[in-house]
Each structure stands twice: as C-alpha cells, then as structure tokens.
C-alpha positions as CSV (number, residue, x, y, z in Angstrom):
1,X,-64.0,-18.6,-33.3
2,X,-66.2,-19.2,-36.2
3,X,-65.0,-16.5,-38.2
4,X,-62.4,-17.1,-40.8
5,X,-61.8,-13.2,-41.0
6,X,-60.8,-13.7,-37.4
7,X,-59.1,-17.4,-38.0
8,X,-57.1,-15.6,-40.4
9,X,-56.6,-12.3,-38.3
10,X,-55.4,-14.9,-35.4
11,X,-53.4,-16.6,-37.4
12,X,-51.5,-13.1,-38.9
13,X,-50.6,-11.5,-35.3
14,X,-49.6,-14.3,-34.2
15,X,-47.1,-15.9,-36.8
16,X,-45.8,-12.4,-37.8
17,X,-45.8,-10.4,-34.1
18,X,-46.9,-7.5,-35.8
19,X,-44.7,-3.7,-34.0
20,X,-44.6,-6.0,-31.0
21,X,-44.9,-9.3,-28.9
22,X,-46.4,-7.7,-26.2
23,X,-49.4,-6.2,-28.0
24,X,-50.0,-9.0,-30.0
25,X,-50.0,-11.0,-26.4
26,X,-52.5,-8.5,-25.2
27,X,-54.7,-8.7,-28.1
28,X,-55.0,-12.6,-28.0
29,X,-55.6,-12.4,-24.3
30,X,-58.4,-9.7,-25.2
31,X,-60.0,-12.2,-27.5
32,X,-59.7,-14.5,-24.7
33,X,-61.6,-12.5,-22.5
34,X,-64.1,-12.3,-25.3
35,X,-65.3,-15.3,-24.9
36,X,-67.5,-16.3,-21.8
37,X,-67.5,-20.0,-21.8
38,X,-64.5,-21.8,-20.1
39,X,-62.4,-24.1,-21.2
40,X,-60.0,-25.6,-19.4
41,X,-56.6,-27.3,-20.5
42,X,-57.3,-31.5,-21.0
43,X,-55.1,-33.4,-19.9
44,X,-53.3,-34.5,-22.4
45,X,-51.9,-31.1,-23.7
46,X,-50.6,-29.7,-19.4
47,X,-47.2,-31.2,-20.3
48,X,-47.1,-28.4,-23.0
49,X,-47.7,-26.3,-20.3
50,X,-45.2,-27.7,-17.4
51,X,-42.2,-27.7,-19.8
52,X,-42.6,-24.1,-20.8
53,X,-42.8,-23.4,-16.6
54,X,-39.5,-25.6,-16.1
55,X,-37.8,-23.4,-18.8
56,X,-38.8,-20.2,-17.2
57,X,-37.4,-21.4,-13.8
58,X,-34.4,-22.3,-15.3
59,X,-33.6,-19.4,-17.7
60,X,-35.0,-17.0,-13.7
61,X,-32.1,-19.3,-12.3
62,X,-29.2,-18.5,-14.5
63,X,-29.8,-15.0,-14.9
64,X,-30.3,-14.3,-11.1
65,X,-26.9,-16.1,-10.6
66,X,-24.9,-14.4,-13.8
67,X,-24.9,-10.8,-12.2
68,X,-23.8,-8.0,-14.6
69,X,-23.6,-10.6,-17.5
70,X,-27.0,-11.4,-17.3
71,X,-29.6,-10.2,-19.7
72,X,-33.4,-9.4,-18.8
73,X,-34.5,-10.5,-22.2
74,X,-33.9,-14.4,-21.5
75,X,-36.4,-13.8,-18.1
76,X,-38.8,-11.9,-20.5
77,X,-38.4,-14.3,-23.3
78,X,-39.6,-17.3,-21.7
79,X,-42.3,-16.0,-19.2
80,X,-43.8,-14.2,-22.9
81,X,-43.7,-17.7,-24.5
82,X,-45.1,-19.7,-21.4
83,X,-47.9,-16.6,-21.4
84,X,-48.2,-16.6,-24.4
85,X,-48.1,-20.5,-25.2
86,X,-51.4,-21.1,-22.6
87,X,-53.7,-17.9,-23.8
88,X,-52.9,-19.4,-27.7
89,X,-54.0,-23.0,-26.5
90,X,-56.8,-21.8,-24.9
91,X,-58.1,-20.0,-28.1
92,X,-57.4,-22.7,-30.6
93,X,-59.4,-25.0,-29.2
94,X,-62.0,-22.4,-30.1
95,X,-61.2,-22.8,-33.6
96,X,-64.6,-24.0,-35.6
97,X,-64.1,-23.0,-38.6
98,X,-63.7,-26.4,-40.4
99,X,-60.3,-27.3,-41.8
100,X,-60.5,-27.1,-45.1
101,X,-61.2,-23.0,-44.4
102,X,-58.4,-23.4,-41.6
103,X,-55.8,-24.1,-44.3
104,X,-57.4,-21.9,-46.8
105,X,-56.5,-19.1,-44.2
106,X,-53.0,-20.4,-43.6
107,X,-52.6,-20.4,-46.9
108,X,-53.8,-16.7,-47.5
109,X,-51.4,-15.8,-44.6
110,X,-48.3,-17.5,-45.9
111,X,-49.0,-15.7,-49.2
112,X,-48.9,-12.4,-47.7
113,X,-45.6,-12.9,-47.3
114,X,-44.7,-13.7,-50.7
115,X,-46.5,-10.7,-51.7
116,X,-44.4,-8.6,-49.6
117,X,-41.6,-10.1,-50.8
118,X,-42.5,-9.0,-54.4
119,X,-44.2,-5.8,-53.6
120,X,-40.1,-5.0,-51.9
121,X,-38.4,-6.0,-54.7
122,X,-40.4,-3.8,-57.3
123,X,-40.6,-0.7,-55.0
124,X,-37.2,-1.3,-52.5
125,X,-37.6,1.8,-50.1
126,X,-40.9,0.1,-48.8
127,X,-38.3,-2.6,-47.4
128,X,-37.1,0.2,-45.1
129,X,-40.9,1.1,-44.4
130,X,-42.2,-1.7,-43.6
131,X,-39.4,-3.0,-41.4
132,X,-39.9,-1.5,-38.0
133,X,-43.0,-3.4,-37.9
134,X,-42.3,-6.8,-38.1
135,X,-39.4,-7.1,-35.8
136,X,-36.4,-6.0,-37.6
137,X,-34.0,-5.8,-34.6
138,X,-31.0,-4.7,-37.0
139,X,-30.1,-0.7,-38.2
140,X,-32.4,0.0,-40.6
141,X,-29.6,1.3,-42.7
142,X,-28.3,-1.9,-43.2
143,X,-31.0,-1.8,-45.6
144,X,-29.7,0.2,-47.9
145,X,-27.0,-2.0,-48.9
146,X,-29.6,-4.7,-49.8
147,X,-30.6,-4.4,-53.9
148,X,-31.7,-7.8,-53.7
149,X,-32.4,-9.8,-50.4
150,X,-35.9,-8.7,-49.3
151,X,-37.8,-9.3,-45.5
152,X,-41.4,-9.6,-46.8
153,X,-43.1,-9.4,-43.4
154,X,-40.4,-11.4,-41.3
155,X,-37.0,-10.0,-39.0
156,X,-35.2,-11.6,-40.8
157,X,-33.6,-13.3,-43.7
158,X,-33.5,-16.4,-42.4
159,X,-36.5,-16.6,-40.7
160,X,-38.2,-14.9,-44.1
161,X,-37.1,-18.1,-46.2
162,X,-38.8,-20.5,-43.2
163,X,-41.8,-18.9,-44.3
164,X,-41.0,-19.2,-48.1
165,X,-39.8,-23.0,-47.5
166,X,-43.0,-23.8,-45.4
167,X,-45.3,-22.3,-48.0
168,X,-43.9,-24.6,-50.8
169,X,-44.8,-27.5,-48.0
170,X,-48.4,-26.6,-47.5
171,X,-48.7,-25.3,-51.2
172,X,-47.4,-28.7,-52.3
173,X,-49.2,-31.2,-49.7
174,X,-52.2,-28.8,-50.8
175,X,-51.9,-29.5,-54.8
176,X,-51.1,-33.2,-53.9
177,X,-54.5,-33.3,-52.3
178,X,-56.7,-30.9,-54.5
179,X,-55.3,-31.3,-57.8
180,X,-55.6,-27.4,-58.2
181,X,-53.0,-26.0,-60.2
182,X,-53.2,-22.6,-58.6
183,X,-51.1,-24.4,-55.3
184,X,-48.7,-25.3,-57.5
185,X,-48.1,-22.0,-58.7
186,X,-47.9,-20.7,-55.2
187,X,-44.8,-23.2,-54.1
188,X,-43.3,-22.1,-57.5
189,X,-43.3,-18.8,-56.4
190,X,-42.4,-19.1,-53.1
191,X,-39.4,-21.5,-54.4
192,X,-38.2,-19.0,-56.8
193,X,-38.1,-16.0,-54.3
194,X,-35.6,-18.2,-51.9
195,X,-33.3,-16.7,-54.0
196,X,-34.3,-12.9,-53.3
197,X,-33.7,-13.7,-49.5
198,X,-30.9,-16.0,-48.2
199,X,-28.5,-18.9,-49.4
200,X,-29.6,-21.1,-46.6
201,X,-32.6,-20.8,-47.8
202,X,-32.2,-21.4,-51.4
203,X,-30.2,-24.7,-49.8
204,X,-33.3,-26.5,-48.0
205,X,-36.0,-25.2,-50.1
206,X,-34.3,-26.8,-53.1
207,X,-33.5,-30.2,-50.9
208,X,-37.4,-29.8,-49.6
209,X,-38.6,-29.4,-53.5
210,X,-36.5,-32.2,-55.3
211,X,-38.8,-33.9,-52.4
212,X,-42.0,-33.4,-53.6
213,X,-40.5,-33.9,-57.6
214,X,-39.6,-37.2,-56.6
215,X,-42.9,-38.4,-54.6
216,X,-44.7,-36.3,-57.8
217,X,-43.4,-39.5,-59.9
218,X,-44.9,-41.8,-57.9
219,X,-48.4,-40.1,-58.4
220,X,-50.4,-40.1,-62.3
221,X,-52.0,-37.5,-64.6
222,X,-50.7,-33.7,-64.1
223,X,-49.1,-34.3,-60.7
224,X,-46.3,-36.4,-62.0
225,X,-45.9,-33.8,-64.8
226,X,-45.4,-31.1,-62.7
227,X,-42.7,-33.3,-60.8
228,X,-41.1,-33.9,-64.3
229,X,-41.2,-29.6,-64.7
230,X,-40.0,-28.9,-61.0
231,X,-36.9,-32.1,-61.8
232,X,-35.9,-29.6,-65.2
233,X,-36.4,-26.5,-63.7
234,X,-35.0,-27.1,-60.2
235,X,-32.0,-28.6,-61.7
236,X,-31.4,-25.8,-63.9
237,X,-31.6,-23.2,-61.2
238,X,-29.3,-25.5,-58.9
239,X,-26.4,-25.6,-61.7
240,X,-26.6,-22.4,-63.0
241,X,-28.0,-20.2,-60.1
242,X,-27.4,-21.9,-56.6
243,X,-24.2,-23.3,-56.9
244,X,-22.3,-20.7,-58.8
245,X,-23.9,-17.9,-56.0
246,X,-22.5,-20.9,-53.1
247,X,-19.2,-21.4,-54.4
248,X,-18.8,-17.5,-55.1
249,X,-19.6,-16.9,-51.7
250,X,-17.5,-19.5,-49.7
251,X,-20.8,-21.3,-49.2
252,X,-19.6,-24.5,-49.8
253,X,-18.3,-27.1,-47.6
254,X,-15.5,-27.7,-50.4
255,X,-14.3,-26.6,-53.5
256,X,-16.4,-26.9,-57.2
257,X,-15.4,-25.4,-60.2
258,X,-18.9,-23.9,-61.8
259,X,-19.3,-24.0,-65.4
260,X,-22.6,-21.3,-66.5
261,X,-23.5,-18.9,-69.0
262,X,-25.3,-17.3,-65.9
263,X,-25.0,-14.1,-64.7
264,X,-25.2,-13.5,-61.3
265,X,-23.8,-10.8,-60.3
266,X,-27.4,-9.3,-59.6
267,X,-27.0,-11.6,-56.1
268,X,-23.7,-11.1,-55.5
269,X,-23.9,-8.0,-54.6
270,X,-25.9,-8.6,-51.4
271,X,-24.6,-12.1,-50.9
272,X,-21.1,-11.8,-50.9
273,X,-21.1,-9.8,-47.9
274,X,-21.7,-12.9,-46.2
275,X,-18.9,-14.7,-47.3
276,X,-17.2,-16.5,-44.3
277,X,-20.4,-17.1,-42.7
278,X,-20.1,-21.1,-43.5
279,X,-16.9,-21.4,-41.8
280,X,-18.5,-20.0,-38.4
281,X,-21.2,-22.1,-38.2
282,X,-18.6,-25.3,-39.0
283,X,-15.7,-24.4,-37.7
284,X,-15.3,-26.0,-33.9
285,X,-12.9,-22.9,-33.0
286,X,-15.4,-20.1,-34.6
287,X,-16.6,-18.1,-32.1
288,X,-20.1,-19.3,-33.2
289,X,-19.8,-23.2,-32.6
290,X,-16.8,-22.8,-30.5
291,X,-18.4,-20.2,-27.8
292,X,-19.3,-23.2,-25.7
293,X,-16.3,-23.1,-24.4
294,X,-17.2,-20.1,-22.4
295,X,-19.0,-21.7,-20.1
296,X,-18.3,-23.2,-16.7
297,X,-19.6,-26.5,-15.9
298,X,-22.2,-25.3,-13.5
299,X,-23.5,-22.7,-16.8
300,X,-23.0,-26.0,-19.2
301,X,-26.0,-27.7,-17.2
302,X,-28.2,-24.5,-15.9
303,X,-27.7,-22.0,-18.4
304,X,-25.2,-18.5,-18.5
305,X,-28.5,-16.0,-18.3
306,X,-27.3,-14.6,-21.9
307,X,-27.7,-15.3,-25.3
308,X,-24.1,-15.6,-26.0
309,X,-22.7,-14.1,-29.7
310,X,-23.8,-16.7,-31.4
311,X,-25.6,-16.7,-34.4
312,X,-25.9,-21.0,-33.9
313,X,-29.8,-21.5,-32.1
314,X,-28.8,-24.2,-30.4
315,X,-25.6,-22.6,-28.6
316,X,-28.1,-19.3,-28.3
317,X,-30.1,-22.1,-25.8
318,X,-27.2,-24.1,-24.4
319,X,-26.2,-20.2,-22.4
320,X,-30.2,-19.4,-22.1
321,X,-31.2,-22.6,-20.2
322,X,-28.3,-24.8,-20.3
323,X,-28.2,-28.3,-21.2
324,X,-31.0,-29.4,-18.9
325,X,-33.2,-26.7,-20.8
326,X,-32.2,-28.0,-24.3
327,X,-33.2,-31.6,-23.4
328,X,-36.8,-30.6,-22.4
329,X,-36.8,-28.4,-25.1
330,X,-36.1,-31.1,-27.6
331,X,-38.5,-33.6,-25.4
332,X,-41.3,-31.1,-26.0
333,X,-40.9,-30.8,-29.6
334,X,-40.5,-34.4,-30.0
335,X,-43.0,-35.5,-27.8
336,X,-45.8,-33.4,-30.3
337,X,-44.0,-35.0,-33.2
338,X,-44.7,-38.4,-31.7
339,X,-48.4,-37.8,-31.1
340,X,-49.2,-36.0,-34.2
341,X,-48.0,-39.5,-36.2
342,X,-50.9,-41.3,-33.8
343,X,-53.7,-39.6,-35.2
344,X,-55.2,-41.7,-37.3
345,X,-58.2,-39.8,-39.5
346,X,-59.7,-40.0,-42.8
347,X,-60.5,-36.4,-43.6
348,X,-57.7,-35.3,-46.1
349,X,-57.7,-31.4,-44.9
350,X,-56.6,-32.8,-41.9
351,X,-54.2,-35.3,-43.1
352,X,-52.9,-32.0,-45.1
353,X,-52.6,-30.3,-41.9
354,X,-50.5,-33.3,-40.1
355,X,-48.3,-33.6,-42.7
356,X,-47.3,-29.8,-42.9
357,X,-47.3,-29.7,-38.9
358,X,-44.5,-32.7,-39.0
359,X,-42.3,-31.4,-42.0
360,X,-42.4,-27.6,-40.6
361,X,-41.2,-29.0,-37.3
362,X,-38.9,-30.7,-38.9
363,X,-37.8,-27.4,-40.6
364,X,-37.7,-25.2,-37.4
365,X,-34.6,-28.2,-36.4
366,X,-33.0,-27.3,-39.8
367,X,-33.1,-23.5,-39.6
368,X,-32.4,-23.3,-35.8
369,X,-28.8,-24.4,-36.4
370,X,-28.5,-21.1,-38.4
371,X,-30.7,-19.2,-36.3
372,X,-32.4,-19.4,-32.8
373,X,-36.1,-20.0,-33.8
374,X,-37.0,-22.7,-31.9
375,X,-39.4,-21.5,-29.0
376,X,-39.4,-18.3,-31.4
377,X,-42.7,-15.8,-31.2
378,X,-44.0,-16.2,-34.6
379,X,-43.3,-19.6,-35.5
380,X,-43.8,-21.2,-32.0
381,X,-47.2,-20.4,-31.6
382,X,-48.3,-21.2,-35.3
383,X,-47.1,-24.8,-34.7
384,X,-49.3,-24.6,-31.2
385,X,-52.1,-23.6,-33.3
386,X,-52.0,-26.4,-36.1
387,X,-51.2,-28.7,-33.2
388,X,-54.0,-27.8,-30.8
389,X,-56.5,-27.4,-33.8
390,X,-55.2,-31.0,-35.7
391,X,-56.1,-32.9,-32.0
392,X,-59.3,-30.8,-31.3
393,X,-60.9,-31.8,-34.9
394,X,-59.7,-34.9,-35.1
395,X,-61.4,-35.6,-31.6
396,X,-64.3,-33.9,-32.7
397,X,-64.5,-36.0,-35.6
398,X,-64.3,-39.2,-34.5
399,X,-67.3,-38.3,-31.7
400,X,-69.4,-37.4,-34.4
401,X,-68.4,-40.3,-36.3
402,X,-69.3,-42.7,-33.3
403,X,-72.7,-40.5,-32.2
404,X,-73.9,-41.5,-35.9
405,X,-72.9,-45.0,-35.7
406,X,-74.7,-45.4,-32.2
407,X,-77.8,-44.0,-33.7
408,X,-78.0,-46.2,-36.2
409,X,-77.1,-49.1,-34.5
410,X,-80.3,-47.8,-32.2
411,X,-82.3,-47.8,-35.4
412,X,-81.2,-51.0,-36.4
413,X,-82.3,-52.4,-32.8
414,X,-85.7,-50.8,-33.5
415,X,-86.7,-51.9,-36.4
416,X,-85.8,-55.5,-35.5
C-alpha cells in the first residue's frame, strides 16, 4: 500500500465503520485479496491473534449456555473483531508509505471529523442526515432534541469526543515536533468543540490539555507561548464554561458554588437532560455499577452471553466474556503498551506515532468506564494499525540502518 489516497481511504473505513462493519470487513478483505504476495503473521504479533480466538470461545460459551437471555450480537461481535483484527494486520504491514505521510493521513482523517462537527452545528438537519451512516444505533429523533451536541462522523457522543481528545494528542505531539503552528490550531479546535459534544469529554480533553500547557513550559521559543495561551484560555473556559455546565448538571462528584458572568444556557439545553448520569456510573447500587450483582458465580467467571443494561464498558464485558475474558482483555492491551515503550528509534515521525499510540490507549481505558469501546470497531483497529505499522517501520529501519553500516564497514576493509 504505497498510496496515501488509499493509506488514508484505509485508514477512514476502518476508524469510522462507514453504513456498516460488515462491508467495511469485506472491503479490507477485498484489498487483501488485491495483493498477490503473502505475508504471513511473525511471530511476535500471533498472541494478538490467540487472545482474540480465546475471547470468541468464551463469549460462543456463555451465550450457548444463557438460552433465551442470550444475545447473537456478543457471538457476532467477537468472531467480526478476531476477523477483522487478522485481515487489518495483514494489510498494515503493507503500509509503505513512510511515516511522516502516515500521520499526515491520520491527521487528515481525524480532521474530517472536526469538520463534521462544524459543518452540523451550522446546518443541524445534516446531523439527522448523516447519522444512519456512521452507526448511530439510537432513534433518529432523539436528534431533534439536540441544538447543540453534534456526532461529526461517530455513534456516538462519547465516542465523538475520543476522536476530538485524540486529535488534540496527535495535533499536539505533532506541533511539539514540527513547530507548525497550523497543528496547534487544529488541537484548539478540536478542544473547543468538546464542548459541542459531551461533558465527559469536555472533562479529559481539558485534564489531557493542561498536559501538554504544562510540558509546553518546559520547551523555548513559541512552544512555551502557546502553553502560556492554552494555561489563560483553558482556565477561563474551565471556570466560566465547564464547571458552571458540571455543577448545573449534577456532574459533579460534590457540591461548588460557581461564580460567572457566563451564559450557558446555550448547553444546557442538551445537557441537562443528562443530569443523574454521574450518580449511575458511581453509585455501587445504580443499576449501572451495581448490575454485577446479576450474575451467578459460574456468569462472574465465563460471561452471561449479554451485554447487560449497562452503560459502564467494563460491566458491558464482565456479562460478555466474564472475568476470565476481561483479564485477557486487559493482558492484550497491556501487553502492546509494554512493547510499544521497547522501541527504541530515532526517527521523530515515529517517535510521534508511539507517543500518540500510548496516550490514545490510555484514553480508550478512560472513556471505556463511560462507554464499551474497548475491543470497539472503529477504534480497535486504528490502534492495530498504528501498532502494526510503528513495529513494521521501525524494524524496517533499523535493517536499513545496519545494511549501510555493513557496507561501509566492507568499504573500510577494502580500502585498507
């Protein structure tokens, strides 16, 4: 795949899933099929490839022994992702395009997104419109009710501010690298629509940017302004934006009187229809964090063959593929984590691309508390890109790097 149209095609279907997960399986297994040399899995990825089995087997087992409470779409679920998991590993390592085009096109992707975003907000019945196609699983009418919390080209609102808070990462780690002033602007966009699209969101994108503000100090010339500008600004939109929409919307943990000239009545109007939502998610008795309860001992361990009617990711899991599941589940994850921090390179595209790769893992732990997106389509298989294409290069890499230091250690010989 030399092609950065088709890098950046790839890269579309397969972090947005596009009217469905089953075409954009069959189009990656086309472009497979396209190409006539094999490769084989190494090695040193098949554990990324027995986990996914293991999780099958399990979430087969529970729902074969739920009976009438069992639900086809865990079966479907994880045979799609262990599918779909090999054909996507198979065509990174395909990837040639180098990687400072690779992250020019994840870029370009990420900012499609945005643009959605901003295209909804000025023109709100394409919100509606362009739903049904990027996996809206919701009535479309609930829609209607929404003057200010946009989808862009995600499901959902949560999973719409991963994408915003994983943009201002690569945006930022990009303009850390580059000096370019046009990133910058890009993760101040994406930061500011957080707050067109969910209060969870608003929460860890601002924890993820005071981030970045704070290692912006420790750099010199324009970078450390712009961490001086994102300190002002971010604190500003915190105290007289963020908080005041938090407290207003029992999205607090406890009680703060606000104090701002502010008003924000624009976002309360889509927001305080989720008032409440903090206690479920905290609460140990809530049938979100509580509904583990439900479950036998046997269940506990092996799974319930549902998804439960929780909103919590990690409870949706704990009745998918039981606690045996989750622990492989967090062993695979972890497990990439621990051998993306071994690579050891000098080329600063793909330094970019290991940083983002760890802090957007990272984020996928944060969000799945508030929403199953862990082993999601969409933003599973874009970390099995970055992964597969980090090791790839960086093998490449250093094999070019020793073929030129054994030739001129030849020449050397020669001439003596």
């Amino acid at each position: 795949m030399d092609s950065k149209i088709l890098l950046f095609f790839f890269l579309f279907i397969n972090l947005y899933f596009p009217i469905s997960p089953y075409l954009v399986l069959a189009v990656d297994i086309i472009l497979l099929l396209s190409y006539s040399k094999k490769k084989l899995i190494t090695p040193s990825l098949r554990p990324f490839v027995v986990i996914p089995v293991i999780l099958f087997f399990l979430a087969s087992l529970s729902f074969l022994l739920a009976g009438e409470e069992g639900e086809s779409f865990v079966v479907f679920k994880y045979i799609r992702t262990f599918i779909s998991g090999i054909v996507v590993i198979l065509l990174s390592y395909r990837i040639k395009v180098e990687p400072k085009y690779f992250l020019r096109c994840l870029g370009a992707v990420l900012v499609l997104h945005m643009i959605a975003i901003i295209a909804q907000s000025l023109y709100p019945p394409l919100s509606m419109m362009m739903a049904p196609y990027f996996n809206f699983a919701r009535d479309e009418d609930f829609l209607l009710n929404m003057n200010v919390r946009k989808l862009g080209l995600a499901g959902g609102y949560d999973l719409a501010s991963m994408l915003l808070v994983s943009s201002v990462v690569l945006f930022y780690q990009q303009f850390f690298k580059t000096k370019n002033f046009l990133y910058f602007i890009f993760a101040v966009i994406a930061l500011a629509l957080t707050l067109t699209v969910s209060r969870f969101g608003m929460v860890i994108c601002a924890v993820t940017v005071a981030y970045y503000a704070v290692i912006s100090f420790t750099k010199t010339g324009f970078v450390r302004l712009s961490g001086i500008f994102l300190s002002v600004i971010g604190g500003a939109v915190i105290v007289l934006l963020i908080i005041p929409i938090l407290a207003s919307t029992n999205g607090l943990l406890f009680d703060v009187g606000t104090i701002s000239n502010v008003d924000i009545s624009y976002f309360l109007q889509d927001y305080s229809s989720a008032s409440g939502t903090l206690y479920d998610l905290t609460d140990p008795n809530s049938e979100h964090l509580g509904a583990f309860k439900q479950l036998d001992l046997f269940q506990f361990f092996f799974g319930a063959g549902n998804s439960s009617d929780s909103d919590i990711g990690y409870m949706q899991f704990l009745f998918q593929i039981g606690l045996i599941g989750v622990s492989l589940l967090f062993f695979f994850y972890f497990e990439i984590i621990k051998r993306i921090r071994k690579i050891k390179t000098n080329d600063e595209n793909l330094i970019t691309i290991k940083t983002f790769l760890i802090v957007y893992i990272i984020l996928l732990f944060v969000f799945n508390y508030k929403i199953q997106i862990l082993y999601s389509r969409g933003f599973h298989e874009l970390m099995i890109i970055c992964f597969v294409y980090l090791i790839h290069w960086n093998r490449m890499l250093l094999n070019k790097q020793i073929n030129i230091e054994q030739k001129h250690n030849e020449y050397t010989d020669c001439m003596c």
